[in-house]
Structures are given as C-alpha cells and as structure tokens.
C-alpha angles and dihedrals in degrees: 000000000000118000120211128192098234125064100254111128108209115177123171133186096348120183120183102183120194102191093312106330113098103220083185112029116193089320121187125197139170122191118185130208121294094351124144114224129179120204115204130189154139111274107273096032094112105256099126085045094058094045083049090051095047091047095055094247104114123054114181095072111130137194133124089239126080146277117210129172135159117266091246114063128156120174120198117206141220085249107051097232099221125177100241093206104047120075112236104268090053082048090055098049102038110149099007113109115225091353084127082123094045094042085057099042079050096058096041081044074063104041099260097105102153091028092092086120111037117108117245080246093065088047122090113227101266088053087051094043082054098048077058086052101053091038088062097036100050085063082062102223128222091204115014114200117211115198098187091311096179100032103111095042124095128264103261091034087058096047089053090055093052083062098056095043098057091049083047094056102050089049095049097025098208119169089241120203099201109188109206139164088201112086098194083057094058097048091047095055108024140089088203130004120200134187126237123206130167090343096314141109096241101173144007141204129191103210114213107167129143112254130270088048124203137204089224084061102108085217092059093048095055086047088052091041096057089038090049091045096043082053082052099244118139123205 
C-alpha cells in the first residue's frame, strides 16, 4: 500500500481473492479531500473489505494498480470498541502522549463534556458510538473510515447522529469512506454515493441537496429510487 499525505484516496485495479471468488475485482476509486462518500451494497459485495484494505488491515489485496490513502486515517466501527477498563477520557486519548486538553475539547466536541470519568459500562449505546467518534476525530484524520457506525442504535439515537457527524465533519474536514446497508442514510450524510456489486463500483450518484435533507424532497426520492434500483430492489 502506498501511503499520500492528502487525503486523497486513489485506488486502481484492486483485487481482494477468497479461494477463487474476487470479492473486489479490479476495483477503481477517487476520493477527494474532504468529500463525504457512502458505499452501498448487498452483503458480500466487497464493501468491508475495501474499507479493510484502505485502512491497512488487510494485506492480501492484489492489482497491478495502485492503493493510495492520507497519513492520517482513523476508522470508527459498528461496535464501539471501548476499553472496558479505562474511563472515557483514557479511551479518547488512547496512544497520544500529553492530548488530556484535546481529548476534553473532543468529548464536549460530542456532547460528553463532564463524562470524562464514567466507565464505558455506565455509558447507552449512542454515548458509547460518540466517545468512538471523538476518539477518531482528535487524531484529526485526514481520511476517516466509517464500517456501519450507527447500525445497532435505535432510530431516533441514529438521526441524531446524522446530525453530529455531519457537524463533526465540517469542523474536521476529513474525506470520510461510510459503509451502510440504509439508503436514506447515505443520501442524508454523503457528497457521492456509489454502489458496490461483485467487487465493482456499479452506479453513482452526486448528491446536491440542500441540507437538512429530507426524504419528502422530490430530489431525494428520484436519488433513492436509481440507487434502489442499481442494488436490484423494486418498489
């Protein structure tokens, strides 16, 4: 993997084999800076292994292309990933030397200011999903990668989180990579949504919709409808 010091992700001709099968099959991808981009797709299409393969954790990725990511990169999961035995602040700031002030100004940045204490334990789920947050974001990414973050809370819990992301985002100004199975999530949150099948980018849609954007916006119907119809579901 090579690794560049924007945050530009630039990935050509990626192949990611199991046995025979190409989960990723000659695969290209741009990410610009500070863009927000949503990959759908049926389960098995490839999208956690190219977030695996953008994050360095996977190894066995091929192409004769190349993989290139930012210096900088933090990826937040669908399980929080908390420390049980270190309070929040120590989670936050896990691996930074002296960063006790940043790891504060990141939680109140969340909305946990004064929970610097607690235990994950004594935390709900949404409280525990924006500790992951800060704890990504006070490294200050250059490209922050996003595996289903928000798919085991609740309804309201995750609108609300749409909500801080995006905040988060146009504070930090990652490029951000959000892997999701809900459509209406991507359109919400993301500059350009594409659709991934059998390893390759199958369709693509620029979203330009006025924030906040609603599902009721006739604009946002017609995006939902093509992407619905490129992960072959018909309404």
């Amino acid at each position: 993997m090579t690794v560049i010091t924007t945050a530009t992700v630039q990935v050509r001709d990626l192949v990611r084999r199991y046995d025979e099968r190409a989960v990723l099959d000659g695969l290209d991808l741009d990410i610009a800076p500070g863009e927000f981009v949503a990959l759908l797709g049926k389960s098995g299409s490839g999208k956690s292994t190219l977030l695996r393969a953008l994050a360095g954790l996977d190894y066995d990725v091929e192409g004769s292309g190349e993989l290139a990511v930012p210096q900088n990169v933090s990826v937040v999961f669908q399980d929080s990933r908390l420390l049980p035995w270190a309070r929040v602040l120590d989670n936050v700031v896990l691996g930074l030397s002296g960063a006790g002030d940043r790891g504060r100004k990141s939680l109140e940045e969340v909305g946990l200011a004064g929970r610097e204490q607690a235990w994950p334990n004594e935390l709900s789920g949404g409280e525990q999903q924006r500790v992951a947050l800060a704890r990504s974001l006070v490294r200050e990414p250059e490209l922050l990668l996003a595996d289903e973050p928000f798919g085991a809370l609740d309804a309201l819990t995750r609108l609300k989180m749409h909500v801080l992301l995006r905040k988060l985002c146009a504070t930090h100004q990652p490029a951000v990579l959000l892997v999701t199975h809900d459509v209406d999530e991507a359109i919400v949150l993301a500059d350009r949504v594409i659709v991934l099948d059998e390893g390759r980018i199958v369709a693509e849609e620029v979203v330009e919709l006025a924030a906040p954007r609603s599902s009721a916006d006739p604009g946002f119907a017609a995006i939902r409808s093509r992407l619905l119809d490129a992960l072959g579901v018909s309404l």
